[in-house]
MISETOR-66132 format. One record per residue: chain; residue number from 1; x, y, z of N, C-alpha, C, O, CB in turn. Coordinates in nm, 3 decimals, decimal comma. Glycine has a CB too. Example, Ala and Ser with C-alpha at 12.3 -4.5 7.8 and 13.67 -1.06 7.14 Angstrom:
BEGIN
c/k/n.u/n.v/n.w/ca.u/ca.v/ca.w/c.u/c.v/c.w/o.u/o.v/o.w/cb.u/cb.v/cb.w
A/1/1,319/-0,569/0,780/1,230/-0,450/0,780/1,320/-0,330/0,780/1,424/-0,332/0,846/1,131/-0,447/0,905 $
A/2/1,285/-0,225/0,708/1,367/-0,106/0,714/1,290/0,003/0,787/1,341/0,114/0,804/1,408/-0,060/0,572 $
This chain:
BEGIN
c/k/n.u/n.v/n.w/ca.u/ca.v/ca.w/c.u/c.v/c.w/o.u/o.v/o.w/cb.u/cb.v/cb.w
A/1/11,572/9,593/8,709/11,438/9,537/8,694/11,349/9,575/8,812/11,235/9,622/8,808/11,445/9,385/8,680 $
A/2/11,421/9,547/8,914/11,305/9,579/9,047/11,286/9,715/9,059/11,186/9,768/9,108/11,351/9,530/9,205 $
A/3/11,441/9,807/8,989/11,376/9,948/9,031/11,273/9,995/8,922/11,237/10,111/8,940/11,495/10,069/9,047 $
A/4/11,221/9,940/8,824/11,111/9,980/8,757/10,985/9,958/8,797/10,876/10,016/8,797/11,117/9,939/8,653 $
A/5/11,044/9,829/8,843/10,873/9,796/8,966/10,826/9,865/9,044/10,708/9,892/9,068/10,866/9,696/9,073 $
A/6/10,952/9,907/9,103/10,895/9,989/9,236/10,819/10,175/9,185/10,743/10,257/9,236/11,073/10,012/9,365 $
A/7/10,898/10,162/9,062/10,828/10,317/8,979/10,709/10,270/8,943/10,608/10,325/8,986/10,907/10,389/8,825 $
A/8/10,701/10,162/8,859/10,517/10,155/8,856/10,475/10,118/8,922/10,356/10,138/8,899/10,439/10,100/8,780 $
A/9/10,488/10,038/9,055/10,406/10,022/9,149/10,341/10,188/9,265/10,255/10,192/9,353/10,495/9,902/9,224 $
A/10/10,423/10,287/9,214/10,395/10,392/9,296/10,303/10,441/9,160/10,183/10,467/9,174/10,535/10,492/9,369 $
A/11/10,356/10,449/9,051/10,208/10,482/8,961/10,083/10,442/8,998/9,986/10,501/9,047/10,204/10,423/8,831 $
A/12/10,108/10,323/8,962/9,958/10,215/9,025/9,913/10,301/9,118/9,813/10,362/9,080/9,986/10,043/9,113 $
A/13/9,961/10,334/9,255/9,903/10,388/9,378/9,859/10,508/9,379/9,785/10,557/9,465/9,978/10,386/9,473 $
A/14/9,919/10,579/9,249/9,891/10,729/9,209/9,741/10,729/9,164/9,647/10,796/9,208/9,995/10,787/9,080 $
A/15/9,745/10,624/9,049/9,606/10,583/8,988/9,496/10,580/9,067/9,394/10,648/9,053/9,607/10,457/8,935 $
A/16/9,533/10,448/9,201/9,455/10,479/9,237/9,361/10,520/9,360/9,264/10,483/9,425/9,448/10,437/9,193 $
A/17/9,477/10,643/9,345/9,438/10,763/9,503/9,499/10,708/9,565/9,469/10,756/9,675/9,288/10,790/9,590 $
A/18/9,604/10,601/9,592/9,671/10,507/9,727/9,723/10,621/9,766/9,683/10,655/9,877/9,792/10,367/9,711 $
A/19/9,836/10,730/9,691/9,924/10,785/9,753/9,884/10,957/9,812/9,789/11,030/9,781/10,039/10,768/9,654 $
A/20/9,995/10,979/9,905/9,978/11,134/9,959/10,172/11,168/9,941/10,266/11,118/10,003/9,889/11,145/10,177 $
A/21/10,170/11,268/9,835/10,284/11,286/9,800/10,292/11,464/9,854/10,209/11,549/9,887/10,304/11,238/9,633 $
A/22/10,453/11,456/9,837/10,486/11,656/9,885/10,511/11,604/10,072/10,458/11,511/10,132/10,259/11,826/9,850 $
A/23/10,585/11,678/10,108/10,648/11,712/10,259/10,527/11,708/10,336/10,509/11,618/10,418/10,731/11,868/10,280 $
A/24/10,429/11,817/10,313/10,339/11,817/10,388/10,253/11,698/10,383/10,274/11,608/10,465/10,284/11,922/10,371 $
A/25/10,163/11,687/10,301/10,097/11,506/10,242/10,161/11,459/10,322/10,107/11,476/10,431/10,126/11,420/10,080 $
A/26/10,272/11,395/10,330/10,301/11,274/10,351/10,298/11,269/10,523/10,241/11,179/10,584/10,440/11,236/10,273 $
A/27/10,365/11,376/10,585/10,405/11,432/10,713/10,246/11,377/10,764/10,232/11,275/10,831/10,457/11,625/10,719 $
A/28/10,128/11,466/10,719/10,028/11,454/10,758/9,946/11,286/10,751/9,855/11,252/10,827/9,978/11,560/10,692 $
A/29/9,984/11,227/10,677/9,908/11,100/10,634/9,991/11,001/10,739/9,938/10,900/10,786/9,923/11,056/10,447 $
A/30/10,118/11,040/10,769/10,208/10,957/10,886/10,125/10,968/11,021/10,086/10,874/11,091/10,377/11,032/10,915 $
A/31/10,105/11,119/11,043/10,064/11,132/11,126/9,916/11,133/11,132/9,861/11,210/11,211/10,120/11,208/11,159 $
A/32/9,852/11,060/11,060/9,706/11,080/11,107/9,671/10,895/11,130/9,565/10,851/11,174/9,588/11,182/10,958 $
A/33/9,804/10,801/11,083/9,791/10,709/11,104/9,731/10,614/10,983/9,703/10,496/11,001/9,739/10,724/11,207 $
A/34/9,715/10,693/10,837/9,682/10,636/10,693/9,811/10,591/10,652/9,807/10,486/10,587/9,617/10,745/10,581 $
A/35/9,944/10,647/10,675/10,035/10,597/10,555/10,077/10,446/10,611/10,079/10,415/10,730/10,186/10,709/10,524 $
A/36/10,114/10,347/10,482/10,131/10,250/10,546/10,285/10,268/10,506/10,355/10,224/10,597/10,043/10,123/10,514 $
A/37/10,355/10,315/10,407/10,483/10,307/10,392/10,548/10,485/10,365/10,464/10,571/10,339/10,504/10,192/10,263 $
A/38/10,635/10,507/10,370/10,706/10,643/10,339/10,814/10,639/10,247/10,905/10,564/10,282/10,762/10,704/10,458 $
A/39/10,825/10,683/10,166/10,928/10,647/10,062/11,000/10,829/10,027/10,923/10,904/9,968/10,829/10,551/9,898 $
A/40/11,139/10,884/10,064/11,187/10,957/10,083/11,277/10,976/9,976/11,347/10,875/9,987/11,213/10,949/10,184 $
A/41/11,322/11,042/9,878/11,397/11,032/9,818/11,586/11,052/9,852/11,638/11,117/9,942/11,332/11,097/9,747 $
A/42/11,654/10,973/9,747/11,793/10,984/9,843/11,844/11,159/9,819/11,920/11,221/9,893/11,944/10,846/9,772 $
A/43/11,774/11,213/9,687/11,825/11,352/9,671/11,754/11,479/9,820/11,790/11,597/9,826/11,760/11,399/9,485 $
A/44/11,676/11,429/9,901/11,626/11,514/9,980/11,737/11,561/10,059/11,843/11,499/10,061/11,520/11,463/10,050 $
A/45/11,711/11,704/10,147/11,770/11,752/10,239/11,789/11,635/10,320/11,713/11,538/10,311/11,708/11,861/10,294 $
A/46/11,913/11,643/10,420/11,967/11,580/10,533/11,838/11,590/10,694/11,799/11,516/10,784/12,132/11,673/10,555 $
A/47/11,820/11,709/10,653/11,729/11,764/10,792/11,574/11,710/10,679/11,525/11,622/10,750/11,754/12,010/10,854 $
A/48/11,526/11,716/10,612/11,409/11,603/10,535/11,414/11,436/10,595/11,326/11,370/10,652/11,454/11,590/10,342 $
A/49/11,542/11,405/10,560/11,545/11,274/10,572/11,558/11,218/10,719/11,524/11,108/10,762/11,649/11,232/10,490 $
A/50/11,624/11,342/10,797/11,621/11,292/10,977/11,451/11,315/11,001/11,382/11,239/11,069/11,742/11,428/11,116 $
A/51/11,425/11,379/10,964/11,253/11,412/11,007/11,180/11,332/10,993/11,108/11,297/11,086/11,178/11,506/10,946 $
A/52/11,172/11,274/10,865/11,075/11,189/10,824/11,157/11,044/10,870/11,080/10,948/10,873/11,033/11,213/10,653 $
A/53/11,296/11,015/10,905/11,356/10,902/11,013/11,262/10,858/11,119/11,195/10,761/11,156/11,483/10,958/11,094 $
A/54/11,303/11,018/11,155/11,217/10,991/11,323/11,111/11,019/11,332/11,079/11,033/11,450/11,254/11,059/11,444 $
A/55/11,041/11,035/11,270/10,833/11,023/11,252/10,821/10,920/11,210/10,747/10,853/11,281/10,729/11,123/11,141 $
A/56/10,868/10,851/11,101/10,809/10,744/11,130/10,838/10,627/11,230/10,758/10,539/11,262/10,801/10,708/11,033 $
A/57/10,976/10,644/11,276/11,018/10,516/11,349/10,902/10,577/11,479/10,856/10,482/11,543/11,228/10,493/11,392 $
A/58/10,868/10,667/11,509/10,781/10,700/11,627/10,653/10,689/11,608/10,590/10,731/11,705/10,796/10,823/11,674 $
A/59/10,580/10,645/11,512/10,417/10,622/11,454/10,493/10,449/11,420/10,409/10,360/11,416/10,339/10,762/11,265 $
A/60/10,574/10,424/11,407/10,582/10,249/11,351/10,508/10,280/11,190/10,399/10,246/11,143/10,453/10,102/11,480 $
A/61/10,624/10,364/11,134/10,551/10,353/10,956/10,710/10,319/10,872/10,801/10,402/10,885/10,452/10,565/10,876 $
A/62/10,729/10,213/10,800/10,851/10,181/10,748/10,857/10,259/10,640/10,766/10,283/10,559/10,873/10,044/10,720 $
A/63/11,017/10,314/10,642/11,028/10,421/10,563/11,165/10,422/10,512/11,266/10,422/10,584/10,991/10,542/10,631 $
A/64/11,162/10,424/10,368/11,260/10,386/10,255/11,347/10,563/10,182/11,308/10,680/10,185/11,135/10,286/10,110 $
A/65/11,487/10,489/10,119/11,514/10,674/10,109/11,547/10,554/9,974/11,610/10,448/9,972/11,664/10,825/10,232 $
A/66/11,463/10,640/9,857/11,524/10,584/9,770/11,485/10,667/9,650/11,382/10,734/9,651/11,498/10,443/9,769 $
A/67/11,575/10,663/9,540/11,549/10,750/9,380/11,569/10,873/9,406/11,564/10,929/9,516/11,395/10,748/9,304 $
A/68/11,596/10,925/9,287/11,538/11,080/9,279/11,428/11,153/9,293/11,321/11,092/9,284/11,549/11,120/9,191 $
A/69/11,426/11,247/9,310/11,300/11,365/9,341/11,235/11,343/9,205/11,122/11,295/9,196/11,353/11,557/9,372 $
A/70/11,341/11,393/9,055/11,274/11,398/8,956/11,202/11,232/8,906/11,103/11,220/8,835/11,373/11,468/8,859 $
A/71/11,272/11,132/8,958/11,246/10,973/8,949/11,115/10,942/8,985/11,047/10,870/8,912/11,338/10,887/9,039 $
A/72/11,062/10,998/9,118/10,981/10,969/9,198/10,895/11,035/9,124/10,809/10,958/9,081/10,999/10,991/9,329 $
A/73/10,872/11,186/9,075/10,790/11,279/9,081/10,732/11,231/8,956/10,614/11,256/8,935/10,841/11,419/9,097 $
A/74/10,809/11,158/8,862/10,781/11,137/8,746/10,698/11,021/8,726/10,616/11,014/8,634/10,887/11,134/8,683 $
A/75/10,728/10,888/8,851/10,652/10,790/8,838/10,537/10,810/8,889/10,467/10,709/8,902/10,697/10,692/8,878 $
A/76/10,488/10,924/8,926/10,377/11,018/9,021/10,260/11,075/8,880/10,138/11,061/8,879/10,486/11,197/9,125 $
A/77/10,362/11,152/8,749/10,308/11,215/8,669/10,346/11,337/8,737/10,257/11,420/8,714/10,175/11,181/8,639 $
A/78/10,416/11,376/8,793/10,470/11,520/8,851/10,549/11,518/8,800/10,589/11,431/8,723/10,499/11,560/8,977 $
A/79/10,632/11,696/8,853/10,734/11,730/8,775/10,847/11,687/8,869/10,947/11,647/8,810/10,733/11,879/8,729 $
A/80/10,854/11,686/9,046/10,969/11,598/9,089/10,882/11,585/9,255/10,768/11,626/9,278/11,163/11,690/9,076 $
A/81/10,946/11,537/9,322/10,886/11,503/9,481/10,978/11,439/9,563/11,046/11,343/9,527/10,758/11,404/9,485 $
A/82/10,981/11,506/9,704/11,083/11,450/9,796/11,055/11,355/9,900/11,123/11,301/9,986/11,138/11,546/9,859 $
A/83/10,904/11,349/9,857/10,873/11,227/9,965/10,757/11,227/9,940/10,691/11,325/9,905/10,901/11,235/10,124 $
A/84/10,695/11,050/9,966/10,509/11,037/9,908/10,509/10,903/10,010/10,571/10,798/10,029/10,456/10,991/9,675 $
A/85/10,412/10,969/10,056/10,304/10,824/10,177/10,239/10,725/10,080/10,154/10,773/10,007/10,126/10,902/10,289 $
A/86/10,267/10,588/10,067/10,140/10,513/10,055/10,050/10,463/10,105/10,091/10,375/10,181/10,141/10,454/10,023 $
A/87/9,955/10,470/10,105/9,807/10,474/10,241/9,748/10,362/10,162/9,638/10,404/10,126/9,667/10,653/10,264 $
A/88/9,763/10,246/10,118/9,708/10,088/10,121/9,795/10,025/10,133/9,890/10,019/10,055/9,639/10,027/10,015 $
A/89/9,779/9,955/10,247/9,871/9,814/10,279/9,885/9,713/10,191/9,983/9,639/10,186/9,826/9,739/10,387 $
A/90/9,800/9,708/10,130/9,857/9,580/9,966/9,973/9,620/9,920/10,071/9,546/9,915/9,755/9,580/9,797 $
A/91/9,970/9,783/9,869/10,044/9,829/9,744/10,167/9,869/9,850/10,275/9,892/9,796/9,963/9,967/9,632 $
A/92/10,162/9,876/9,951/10,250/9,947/10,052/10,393/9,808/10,059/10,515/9,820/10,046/10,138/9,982/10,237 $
A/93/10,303/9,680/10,087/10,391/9,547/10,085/10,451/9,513/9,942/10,557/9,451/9,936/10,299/9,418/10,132 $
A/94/10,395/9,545/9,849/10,399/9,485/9,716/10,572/9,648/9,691/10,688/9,608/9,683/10,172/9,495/9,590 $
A/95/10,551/9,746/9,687/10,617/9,844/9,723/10,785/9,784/9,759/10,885/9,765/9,690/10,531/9,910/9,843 $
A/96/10,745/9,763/9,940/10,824/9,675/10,027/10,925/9,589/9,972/11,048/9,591/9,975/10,742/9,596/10,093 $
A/97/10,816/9,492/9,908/10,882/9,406/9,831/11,001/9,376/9,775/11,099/9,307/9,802/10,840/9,406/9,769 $
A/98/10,947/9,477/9,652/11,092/9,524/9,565/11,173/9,615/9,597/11,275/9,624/9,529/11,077/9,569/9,444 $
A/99/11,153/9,699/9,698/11,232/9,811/9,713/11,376/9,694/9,863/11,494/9,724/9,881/11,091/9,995/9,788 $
A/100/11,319/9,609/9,914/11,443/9,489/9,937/11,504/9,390/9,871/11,572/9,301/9,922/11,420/9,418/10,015 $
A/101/11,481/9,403/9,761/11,530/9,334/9,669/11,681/9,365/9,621/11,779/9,293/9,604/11,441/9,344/9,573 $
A/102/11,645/9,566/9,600/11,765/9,582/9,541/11,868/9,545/9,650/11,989/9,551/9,625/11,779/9,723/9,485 $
């Protein structure tokens, strides 16, 4: 149940413009100080997932490894994605939320 939430709640954010998805997007939105959450997928590279570890623990941006590429990309309307910034703190907590649930 919660992991469907957390797929349409990243729709929602797709809708509306919340998110910056793709390696670069997200890298950049960490670092410009917009993303409020990072959500990584568990299928990413090892050297993906240390990177985007330690950028965000070094900007203070909480950052989740969770779903598939094709999971993610799909609750996006893409064809797959290894990692997407959400840049509003509502949808970023609401996000949060459920993704501690599971």
């Amino acid at each position: 149940m919660a992991q469907n939430r957390v797929y349409s709640m990243i729709g929602i954010a797709q809708k509306a413009g919340k998110l910056a998805s793709g390696e670069f997007a997200t890298e950049h939105a960490v670092k410009s100080g917009r993303a409020a959450l990072v959500i990584v997928s568990d299928a990413a590279s090892e050297n993906t997932k240390k990177k985007f570890r330690n950028m965000c623990e070094f900007y203070e941006v909480p950052v989740y490894f969770y779903g598939g590429k094709e999971e993610l990309g799909h609750a996006m309307g893409k064809e797959f994605r290894a990692s997407l910034a959400v840049l509003d703190s509502g949808l970023a907590k609401s996000i949060e939320k459920n993704l501690n649930i599971e």
